[in-house]
Phi, psi and omega in degrees: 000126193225169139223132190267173196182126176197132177252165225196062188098026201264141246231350208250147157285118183328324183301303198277000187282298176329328163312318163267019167275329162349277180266055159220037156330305205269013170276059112181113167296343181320280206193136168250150150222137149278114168244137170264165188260126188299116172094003175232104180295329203258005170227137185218167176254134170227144188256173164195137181248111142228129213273116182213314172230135191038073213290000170286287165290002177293329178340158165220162357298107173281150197203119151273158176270001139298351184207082194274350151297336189277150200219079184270133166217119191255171164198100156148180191276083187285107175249018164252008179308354202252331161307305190287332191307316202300311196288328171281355174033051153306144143263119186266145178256322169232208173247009179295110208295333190307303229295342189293321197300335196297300170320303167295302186304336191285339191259346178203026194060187210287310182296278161355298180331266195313275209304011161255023220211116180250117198155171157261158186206123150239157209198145180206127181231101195262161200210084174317308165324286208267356185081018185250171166223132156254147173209123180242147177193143204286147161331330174232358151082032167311345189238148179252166213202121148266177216185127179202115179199146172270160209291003191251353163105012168305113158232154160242132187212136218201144170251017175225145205290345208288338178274025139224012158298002195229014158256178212270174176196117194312320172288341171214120161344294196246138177248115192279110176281149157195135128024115144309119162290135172287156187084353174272171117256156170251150174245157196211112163282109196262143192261166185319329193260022170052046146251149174258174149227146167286160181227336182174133166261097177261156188243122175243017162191129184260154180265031148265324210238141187314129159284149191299337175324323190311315192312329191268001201250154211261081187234151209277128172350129135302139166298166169241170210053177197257008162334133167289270207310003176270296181330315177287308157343267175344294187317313188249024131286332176270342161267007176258337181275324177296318181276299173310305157344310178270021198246019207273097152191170242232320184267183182287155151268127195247212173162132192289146150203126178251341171115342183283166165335272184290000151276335179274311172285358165275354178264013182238293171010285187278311183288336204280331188276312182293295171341272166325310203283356196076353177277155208285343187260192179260170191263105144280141179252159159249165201216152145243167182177137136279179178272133178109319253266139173302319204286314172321312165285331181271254205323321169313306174298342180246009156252016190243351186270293172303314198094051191234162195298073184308146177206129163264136178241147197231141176211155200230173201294338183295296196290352176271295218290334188295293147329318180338304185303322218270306184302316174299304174324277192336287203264044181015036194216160196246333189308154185284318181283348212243339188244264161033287205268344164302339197258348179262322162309318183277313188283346145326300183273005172256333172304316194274345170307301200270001175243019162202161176299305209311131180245321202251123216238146164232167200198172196282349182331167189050338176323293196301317195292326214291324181248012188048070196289322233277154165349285165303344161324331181297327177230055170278143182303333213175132165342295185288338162299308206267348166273332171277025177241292184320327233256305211282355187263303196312317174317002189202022125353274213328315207280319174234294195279353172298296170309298176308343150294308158327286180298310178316316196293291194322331189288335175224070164046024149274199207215120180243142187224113170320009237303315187295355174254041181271132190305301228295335203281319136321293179293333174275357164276331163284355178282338187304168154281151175305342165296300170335308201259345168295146178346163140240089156121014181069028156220147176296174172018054160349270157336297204283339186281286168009253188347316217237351166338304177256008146316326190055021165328288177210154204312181190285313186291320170298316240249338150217067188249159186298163158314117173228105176322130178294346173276342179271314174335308161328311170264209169262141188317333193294332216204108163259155186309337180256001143323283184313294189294290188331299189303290174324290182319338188297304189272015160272299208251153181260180192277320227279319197300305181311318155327309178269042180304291234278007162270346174279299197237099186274337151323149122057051200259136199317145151252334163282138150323314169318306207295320159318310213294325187266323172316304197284342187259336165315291183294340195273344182276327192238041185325131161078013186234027177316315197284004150308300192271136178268355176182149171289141176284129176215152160320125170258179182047026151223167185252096163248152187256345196187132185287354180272205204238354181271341177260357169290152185257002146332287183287343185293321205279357190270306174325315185288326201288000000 
């Protein structure tokens, strides 16, 4: 986990421009550089480091001394770099999994490139010989990748949008950031006077289809057909692959644990894998909660179940409510279930910086889209309904629970690693029939509790206990956190203000108070950049009013039983 920062053409002096790769400093504490680019005065790369694989060499922008025109600065985890060097009989100069990307482009292009990189990745690759820039980003945007560039060929690209809202650019006043789409790369022809122009947005990899990567990766043969026990097979060799894969770093391994499903298994997983590898310390998990909090109890019982180093962290309603501003900063979005769910993640992850080694942390993330985790999945119309519902939440990851795992850790220099959004274990969970991945039996993730049933993974009671949203979950059934935030919030914003929303934000215009409340601290960090979010995360095939899973009449009635 890193931040990449690169300018292009730029009309301003670089020294004062270099002021905004600044803030984004703390996605590496390590060690930074500013470099210009040889014969373009007017382009430089900036880094920000935490040093996770190959703290000697590691630095960016990387340059080999094969390829002295190639100019990288990556952010994010390459796990198959060391299969392809082999199968490809790379000369690697360092030990840095990037280096592979240099290797690859030299030997079959951008494309061939991008579509082997088993991982998350954003990237900016400049390639002086031919005169081109590329910009990459992994299939579900796990790593974030921002973008800004003008009709006169200025670009900037960051990997959090706050470093580049505030450099200047003579032609244009206002500079419009956006979002890289994930799964895409851009190719860019760069001119003498070191401004671009695009040339093409390819989309290389949809999260249905087997990445071409598979050809190369040792992963023991799959049955074939749809039999439930080929399935269930198939299903814990590739998330036991998803996991070990991921254990590739220089630093500690922690690990979220909230107590729910896809966080106990990945953390009984993952200690099951450091075993075997021999590593030497115990596994921390972290837990959050209040007092009474479900997630708490539920976490207790699956680190007393595993063995792993436990740590609870405990916080009150003050101390949450207090952080908003901060949290808002952090993850540049204003949505509600998403700043919601955000204030027990950033205090978390500000807890395990300053009491523990743990750096590179893994968590449960993507399950629910991935698996029709969340509640209303129970009242999809039709199988096939609730896989083009599965298909459109991974697609806008990026926009809420991906962004929000990101921005939380990175604000305080951890590294978060994903299993469940490992292309090969995702595209054969989306490969099932549509029958296959839906409720059963009035539970969610059906399948997925299945698969793992006789495992002795983790106890019976986690393995088929219900969803429970991580922002409500923190708290107590009696008084949920966004109970709480509501309540505070009555007495921030007035009726008279609320009465006028939609003439302040005709965008996106807030219907609660909460959503005025993150709008309005939103806007004061980033005026005029609403159009980050294109639409609020809310439920579907119900008339819900508030994204959380506690106001459903799903979750009231699994409560009363």
């Amino acid at each position: 986990m890193c931040g990449i920062w690169a300018l292009f053409g730029s009309d301003d002096c670089l020294s004062v421009q270099c002021l905004s790769a600044m803030k984004i400093a703390h996605r590496g504490p390590d060690a930074f550089r500013f470099e210009n680019v040889n014969g373009y005065t007017n382009c430089c790369f900036g880094f920000h480091r935490l040093a996770v694989v190959d703290q000697l060499f590691g630095m960016q922008p990387i340059r080999v001394k094969k390829y002295p025109y190639l100019w990288l600065c990556y952010n994010g985890e390459i796990y198959n770099h060391k299969k392809l060097q082999h199968h490809f009989e790379f000369e690697y100069q360092t030990k840095v999994d990037g280096e592979i990307i240099l290797h690859l482009y030299d030997k079959g292009g951008i494309e061939q490139t991008i579509c082997m990189l088993d991982g998350v990745f954003a990237f900016i690759l400049l390639d002086t010989a031919n005169k081109k820039v590329f910009l990459g980003r992994d299939t579900y945007g796990v790593r974030p990748l921002f973008k800004a560039m003008t009709e006169d060929g200025f670009l900037a690209v960051c990997s959090e949008a706050k470093g580049l809202v505030n450099l200047k650019h003579s032609m244009t006043p206002f500079l419009k950031v956006e979002p890289f789409l994930p799964g895409h790369y851009e190719v860019l022809d760069l001119k003498p006077n070191g401004k671009v122009a695009s040339v093409e947005m390819v989309k290389h990899h949809h999260c249905r289809d087997e990445p071409l990567h598979a050809l190369y990766d040792s992963v023991e043969k799959l049955f074939p057909g749809f039999e439930i026990e080929t399935v269930k097979t198939n299903l814990r060799i590739l998330f036991d692959n998803a996991i070990k894969k991921r254990l590739m770093t220089d630093r500690r391994i922690g690990c979220l644990l909230s107590g729910g499903l896809d966080s106990s298994l990945v953390a009984a997983t993952l200690l099951k894998h450091l075993k075997e590898a021999q590593i030497h310390y115990p596994l921390q998990t972290f837990a959050i909660g209040m007092e009474d909090s479900p997630d708490l109890l539920a976490a207790r019982k699956v680190a007393n179940h595993i063995g792993s180093e436990h740590h609870e962290v405990l916080f009150n309603s003050e101390e949450g409510i207090q952080v908003l501003d901060e949290v808002i900063f952090s993850l540049e979005t204003y949505d509600i279930t998403t700043v919601r769910a955000s204030v027990g993640m950033y205090l978390i992850s500000k807890y395990i910086r300053k009491n523990t080694d743990s750096v590179v942390i893994f968590s449960g993330e993507g399950s629910d889209e991935l698996t029709q985790g969340y509640i209303y999945f129970h009242k999809a119309p039709s199988p096939e309904k609730a896989e083009e519902e599965s298909e459109r939440l991974l697609k806008e990851l990026y926009l809420f629970d991906v962004l929000r795992a990101d921005r939380t850790t990175a604000a305080h220099g951890l590294e978060l690693r994903v299993p469940f959004l490992d292309h090969r274990f995702s595209s054969y969970y989306l490969s099932l029939p549509p029958d296959m991945r839906v409720p059963k039996n009035g539970i969610e993730k059906h399948l997925l509790r299945e698969t793992f049933e006789d495992s002795n993974l983790i106890p019976k009671e986690i393995l088929w206990r219900p969803k429970e949203a991580f922002s409500d979950g923190i708290t107590s059934v009696k008084n949920s956190w966004f109970q709480i935030l509501q309540e505070y919030i009555e007495h921030q914003v007035d009726d008279a203000v609320m009465a006028n929303a939609a003439q302040k934000f005709p965008f996106n215009t807030p219907k609660t108070k909460e959503g005025y409340y993150y709008r309005q601290i939103f806007e004061r960090h980033y005026p005029g950049r609403a159009d980050w979010l294109p639409h609020y995360w809310m439920p579907r095939w119900i008339h819900a009013t508030d994204p959380s899973a506690r106001t459903l009449t799903h979750y009231k009635a699994a409560a009363k039983a």
